[in-house]
C-alpha positions as CSV (number, residue, x, y, z in Angstrom):
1,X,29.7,8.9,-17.8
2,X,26.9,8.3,-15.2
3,X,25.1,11.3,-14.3
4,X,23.4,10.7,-11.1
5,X,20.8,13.0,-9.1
6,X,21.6,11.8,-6.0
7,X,25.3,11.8,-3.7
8,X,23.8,8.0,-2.9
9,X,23.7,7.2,-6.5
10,X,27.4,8.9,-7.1
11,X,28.5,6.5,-4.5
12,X,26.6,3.5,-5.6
13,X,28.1,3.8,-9.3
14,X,31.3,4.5,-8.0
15,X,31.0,0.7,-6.0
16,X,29.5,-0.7,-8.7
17,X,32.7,0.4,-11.3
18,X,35.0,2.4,-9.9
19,X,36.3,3.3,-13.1
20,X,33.4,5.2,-14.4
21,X,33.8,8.6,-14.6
22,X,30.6,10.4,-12.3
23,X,28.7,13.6,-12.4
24,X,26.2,14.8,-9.7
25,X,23.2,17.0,-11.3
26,X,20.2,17.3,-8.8
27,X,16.7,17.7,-9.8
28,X,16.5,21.2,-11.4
29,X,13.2,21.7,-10.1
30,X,12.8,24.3,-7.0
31,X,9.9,23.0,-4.3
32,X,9.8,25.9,-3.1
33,X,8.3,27.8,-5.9
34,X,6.6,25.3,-7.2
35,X,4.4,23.5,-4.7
36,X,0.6,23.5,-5.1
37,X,-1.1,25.3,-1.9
38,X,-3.9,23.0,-2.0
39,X,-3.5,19.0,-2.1
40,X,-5.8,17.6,-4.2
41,X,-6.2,14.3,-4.9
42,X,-6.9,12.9,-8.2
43,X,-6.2,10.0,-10.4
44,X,-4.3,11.4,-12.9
45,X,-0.9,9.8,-14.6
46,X,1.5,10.4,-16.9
47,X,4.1,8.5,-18.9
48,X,6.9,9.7,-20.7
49,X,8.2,7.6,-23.1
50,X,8.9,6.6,-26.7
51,X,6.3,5.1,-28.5
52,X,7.9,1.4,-29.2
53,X,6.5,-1.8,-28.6
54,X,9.6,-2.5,-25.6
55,X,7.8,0.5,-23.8
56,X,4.8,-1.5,-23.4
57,X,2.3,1.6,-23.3
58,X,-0.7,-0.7,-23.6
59,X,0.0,-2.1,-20.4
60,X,-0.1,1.6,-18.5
61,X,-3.2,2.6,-20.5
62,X,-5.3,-1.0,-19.5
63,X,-3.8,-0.5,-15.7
64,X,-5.8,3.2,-16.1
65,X,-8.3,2.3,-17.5
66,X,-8.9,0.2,-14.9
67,X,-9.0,3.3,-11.9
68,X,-12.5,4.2,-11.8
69,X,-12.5,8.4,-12.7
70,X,-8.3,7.6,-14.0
71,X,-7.3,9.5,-16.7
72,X,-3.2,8.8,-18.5
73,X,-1.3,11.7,-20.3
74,X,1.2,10.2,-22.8
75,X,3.9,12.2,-24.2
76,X,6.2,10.8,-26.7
77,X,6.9,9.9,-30.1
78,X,7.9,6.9,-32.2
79,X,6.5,4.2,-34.6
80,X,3.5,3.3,-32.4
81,X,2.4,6.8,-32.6
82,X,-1.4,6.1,-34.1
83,X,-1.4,3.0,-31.6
């Protein structure tokens, strides 16, 4: 089953195997009710994502670190937890 968000996903899994069985979900997030009124802009960045060595979060912390006034939210779990 691919789930896609998108009609141009659908369509793309659909070409890519025609035999896969497809489901369209769009984002379950309203913009209508939940858009800020005032842009801000900041330098802030998060990463969801278990905490393994294949996620590579080291490299997205260093890349951060590097943005003067940056800051990086991570929210997972996993063995490199205390990492």
């Amino acid at each position: 089953m691919f789930v896609a968000l998108t009609q141009s996903q659908k369509r793309w899994a659909n070409k890519l195997n025609r035999f896969v069985k497809t489901a369209t979900i769009p984002n379950g997030v309203d913009l209508t009710k939940f858009t800020p009124t005032k842009k801000k802009s900041s330098n802030r960045f998060l990463t969801v994502a278990a905490f393994t060595k294949e996620k590579r979060l080291g490299l997205a912390i260093k890349a951060v670190a590097s943005i003067p006034g940056a800051s990086l939210m991570l929210v997972g779990k996993g063995p490199e937890e205390e990492y």
